[in-house]
N, C-alpha and C positions, 0 to 999 in steps of 0.2 A: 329473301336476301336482305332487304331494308327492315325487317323486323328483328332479324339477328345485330344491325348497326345500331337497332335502338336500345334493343336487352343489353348489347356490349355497353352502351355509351350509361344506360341507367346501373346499371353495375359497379362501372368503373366510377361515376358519381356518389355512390355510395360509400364504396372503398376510401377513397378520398375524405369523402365527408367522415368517415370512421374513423381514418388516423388523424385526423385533423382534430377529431376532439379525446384522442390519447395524448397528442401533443400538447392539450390545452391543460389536462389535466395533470399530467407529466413536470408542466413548466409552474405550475397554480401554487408547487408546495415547494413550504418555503421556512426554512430552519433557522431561528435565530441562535444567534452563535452566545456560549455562555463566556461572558467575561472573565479573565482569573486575574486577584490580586497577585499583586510583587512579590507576595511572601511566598505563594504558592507557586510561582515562578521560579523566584531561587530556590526554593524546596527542590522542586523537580531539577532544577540543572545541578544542583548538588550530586542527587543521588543518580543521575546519568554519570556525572565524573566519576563518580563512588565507582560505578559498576565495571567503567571502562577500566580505570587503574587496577580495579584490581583484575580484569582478563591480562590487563597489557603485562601482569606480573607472573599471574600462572601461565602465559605462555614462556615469558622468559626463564621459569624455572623448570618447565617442559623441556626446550630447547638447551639449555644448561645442563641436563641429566641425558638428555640427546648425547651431548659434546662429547661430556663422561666416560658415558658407554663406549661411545666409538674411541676414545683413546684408551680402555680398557682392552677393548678385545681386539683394536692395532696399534698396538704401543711404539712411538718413534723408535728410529735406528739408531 
């Protein structure tokens, strides 16, 4: 019975000691971040606007031919 408390307890010391040096190696690495000039800045937020105006326009002319139809095929009284 006390040989079994020992194999557990060196085991369990092991384990331990195993993710402890995942954790070491896990936290070790370390990315430097790349700076971006201004221009490249507003470059990029330009062409997000760019991209958003024009979905915000082919939906509104989706939903415009939406409308369309539906007063085409129930036309008011």
């Amino acid at each position: 019975m006390e040989d079994t408390i020992q194999m557990n307890d060196t085991i369990q010391a092991v384990v331990t000691e195993a993710e402890a040096q995942v954790t070491v190696q896990q936290t070790s690495i370390e990315v430097q971040p790349k700076k971006k000039s201004q221009s490249e800045n507003v470059s990029a937020s330009i062409e997000v606007t760019g991209i958003s105006m024009v979905a915000i326009f082919l939906f509104m002319f989706v939903f415009f031919l939406a409308i369309k139809a539906l007063d085409r095929y129930f036309p008011g009284k």
